[in-house]
C-alpha positions in Angstrom: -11.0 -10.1 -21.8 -10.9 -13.7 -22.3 -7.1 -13.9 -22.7 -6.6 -11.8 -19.9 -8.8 -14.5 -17.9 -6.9 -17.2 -19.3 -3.7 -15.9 -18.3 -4.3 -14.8 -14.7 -2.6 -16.4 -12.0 -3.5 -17.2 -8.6 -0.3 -18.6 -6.9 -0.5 -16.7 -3.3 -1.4 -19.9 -1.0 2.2 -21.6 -2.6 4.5 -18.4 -2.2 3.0 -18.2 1.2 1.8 -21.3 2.8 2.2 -19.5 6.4 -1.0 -17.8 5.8 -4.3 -19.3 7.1 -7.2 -19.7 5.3 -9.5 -17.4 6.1 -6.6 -14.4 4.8 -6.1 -16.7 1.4 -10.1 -16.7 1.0 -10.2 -13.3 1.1 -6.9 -12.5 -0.5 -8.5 -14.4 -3.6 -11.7 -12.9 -3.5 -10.4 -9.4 -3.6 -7.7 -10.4 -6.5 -11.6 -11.7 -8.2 -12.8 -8.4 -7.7 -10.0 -6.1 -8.5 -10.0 -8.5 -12.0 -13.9 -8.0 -12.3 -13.7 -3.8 -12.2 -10.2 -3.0 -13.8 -11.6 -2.5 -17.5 -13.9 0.3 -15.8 -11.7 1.8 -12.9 -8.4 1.2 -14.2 -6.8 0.3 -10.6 -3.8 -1.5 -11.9 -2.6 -1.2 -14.8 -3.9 -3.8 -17.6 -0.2 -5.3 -18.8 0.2 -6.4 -14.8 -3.4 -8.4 -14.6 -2.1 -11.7 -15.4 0.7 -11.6 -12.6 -1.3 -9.3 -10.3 -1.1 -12.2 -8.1 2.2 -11.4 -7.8 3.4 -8.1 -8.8 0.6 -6.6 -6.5 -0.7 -9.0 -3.7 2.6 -10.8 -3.3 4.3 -7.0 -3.1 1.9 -5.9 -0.5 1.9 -9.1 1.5 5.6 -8.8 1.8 6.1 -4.7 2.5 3.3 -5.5 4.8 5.4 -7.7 7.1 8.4 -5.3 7.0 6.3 -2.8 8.0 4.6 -4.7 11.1 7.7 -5.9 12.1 9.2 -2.5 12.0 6.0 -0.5 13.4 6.1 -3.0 17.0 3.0 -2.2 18.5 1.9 0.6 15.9 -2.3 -0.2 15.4 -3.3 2.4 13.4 -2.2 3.6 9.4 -2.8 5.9 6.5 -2.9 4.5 2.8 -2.3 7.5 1.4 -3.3 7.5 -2.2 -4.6 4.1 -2.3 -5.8 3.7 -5.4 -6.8 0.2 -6.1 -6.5 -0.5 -2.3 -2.4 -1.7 -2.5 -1.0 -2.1 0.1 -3.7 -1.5 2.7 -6.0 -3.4 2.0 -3.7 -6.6 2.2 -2.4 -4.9 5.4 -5.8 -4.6 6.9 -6.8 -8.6 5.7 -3.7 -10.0 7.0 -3.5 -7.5 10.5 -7.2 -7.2 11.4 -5.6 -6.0 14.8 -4.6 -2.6 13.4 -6.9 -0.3 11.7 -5.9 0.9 7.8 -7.6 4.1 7.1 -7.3 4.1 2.9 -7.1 7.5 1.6 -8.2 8.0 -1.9 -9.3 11.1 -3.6 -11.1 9.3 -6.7 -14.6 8.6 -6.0 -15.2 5.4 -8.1 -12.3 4.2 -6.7 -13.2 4.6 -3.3 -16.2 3.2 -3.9 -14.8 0.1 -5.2 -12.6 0.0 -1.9 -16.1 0.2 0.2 -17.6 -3.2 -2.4 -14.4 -4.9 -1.2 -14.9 -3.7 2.8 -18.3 -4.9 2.7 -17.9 -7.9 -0.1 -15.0 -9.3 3.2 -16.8 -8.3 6.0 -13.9 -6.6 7.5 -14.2 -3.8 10.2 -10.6 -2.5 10.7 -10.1 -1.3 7.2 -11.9 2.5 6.6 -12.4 4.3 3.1 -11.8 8.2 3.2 -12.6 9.8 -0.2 -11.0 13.3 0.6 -7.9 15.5 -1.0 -5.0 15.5 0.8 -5.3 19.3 1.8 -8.2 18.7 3.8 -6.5 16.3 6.2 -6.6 18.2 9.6 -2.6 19.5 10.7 -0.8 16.6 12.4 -3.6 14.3 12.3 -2.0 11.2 11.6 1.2 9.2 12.9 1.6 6.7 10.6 1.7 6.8 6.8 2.0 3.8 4.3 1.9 4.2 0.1 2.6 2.5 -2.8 3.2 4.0 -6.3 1.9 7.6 -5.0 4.1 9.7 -5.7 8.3 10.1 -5.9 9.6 10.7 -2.5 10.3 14.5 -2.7 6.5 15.2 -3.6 5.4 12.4 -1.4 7.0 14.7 1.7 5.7 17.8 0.7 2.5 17.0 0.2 2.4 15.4 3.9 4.3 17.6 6.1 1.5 19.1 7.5 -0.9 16.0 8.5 1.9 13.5 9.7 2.9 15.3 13.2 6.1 15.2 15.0 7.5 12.0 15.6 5.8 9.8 13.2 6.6 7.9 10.2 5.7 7.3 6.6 6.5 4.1 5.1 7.2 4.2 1.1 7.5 0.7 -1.5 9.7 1.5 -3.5 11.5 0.4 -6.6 15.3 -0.3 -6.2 15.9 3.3 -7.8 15.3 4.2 -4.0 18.4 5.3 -3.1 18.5 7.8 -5.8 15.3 9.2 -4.7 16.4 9.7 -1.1 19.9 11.4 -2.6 17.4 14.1 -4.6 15.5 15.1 -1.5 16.5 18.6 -0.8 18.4 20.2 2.0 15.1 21.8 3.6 13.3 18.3 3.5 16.1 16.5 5.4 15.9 19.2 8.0 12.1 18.0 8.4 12.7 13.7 7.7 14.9 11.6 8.3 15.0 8.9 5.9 16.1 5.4 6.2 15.9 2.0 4.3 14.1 -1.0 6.6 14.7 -3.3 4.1 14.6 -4.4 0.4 12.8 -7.8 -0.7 12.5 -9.4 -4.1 9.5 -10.8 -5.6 9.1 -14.6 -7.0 10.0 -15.6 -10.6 12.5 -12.8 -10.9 9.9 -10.2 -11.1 11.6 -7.3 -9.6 13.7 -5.9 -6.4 11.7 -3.6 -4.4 11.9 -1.8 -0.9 10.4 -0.4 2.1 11.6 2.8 2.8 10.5 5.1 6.2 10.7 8.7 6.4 10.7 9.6 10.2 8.9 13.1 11.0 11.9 15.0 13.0 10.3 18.5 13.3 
């Protein structure tokens, strides 16, 4: 544990100076605590601790402001399968103006999503601890995840909730155009998928992307 305290960056106010203060406070806070309960919760995976800075705020921050800019006038999203709280929860710090409702079916992960809610005194971000299945038919519009499933499954497993019209936003590796080419037929007659935009992370640590799946029927 010591090493892995020794080792952990915080770089975040340099890659993005734009941001004020309040956001880097909190940013840093809830970097402290995701550190604090990973042994116990396992929300990101140990090897990516030391540059979690990076490889999961930095990521977040990023797919964040592709998805804002994309989503004009959007207020309200689904984390689906949250997990740790990536990339919501960096959504809901940096966009207190929209609400980010983080879905999560693990209960002591969820919980630690409620210690971070309460530990930043933020009111737009809200914790549901329910399966997937028990989302009410075309309940929600808009749809954001990270690392939740490939796209294919990703789909299925919301084609009820996510009603007509809306759209689910996916970060994605830079395999994504192999996952959208794997999609079958009956899927494309139901999405429509397109690439906003790709992005790279600092110090070479990877090409990722921001893919939306529009709900066409």
């Amino acid at each position: 544990m010591a090493s892995e305290e020794q080792t952990a960056y915080w770089r975040i106010p340099e890659l993005f100076p734009d941001l004020n203060q309040e956001s880097l406070l909190k940013l840093k806070l809830y970097k402290d605590e995701l550190t604090r309960f990973n042994n116990a919760l396992n929300l990101v995976s140990p090897k990516t601790l030391g540059s979690a800075d990076v490889l999961h705020f930095a990521d977040s921050i990023l797919a964040s402001r592709v998805i804002v800019r994309d989503a004009v006038g959007v207020n309200e999203f689904y984390d689906i399968g949250s997990g740790g709280g990536f990339p919501g929860m960096v959504l809901g710090i940096l966009y207190p103006m929209i609400t980010v409702h983080l879905l999560e079916v693990d209960t002591r992960k969820s919980e630690f999503l409620k210690h971070i809610i309460s530990a930043l005194k933020i009111s737009n971000v809200k914790v549901l601890n329910q399966n997937l299945d028990t989302i009410g038919e075309n309940a929600i519009s808009h749809a954001i995840s990270r690392a939740f499933s490939p796209l294919t499954n990703a789909l299925l497993q919301s084609r009820k909730f996510i009603k007509q019209g809306g759209s689910y936003y996916h970060l994605k590796s830079q395999k994504w155009p192999t996952e959208i080419s794997q999609l079958p037929t009956q899927l494309c007659s139901i999405w429509q998928p397109s690439l906003v935009s790709e992005y790279k992370l600092p110090f070479n640590l990877g090409k990722f992307a921001v893919v939306k799946t529009d709900k066409i029927n």
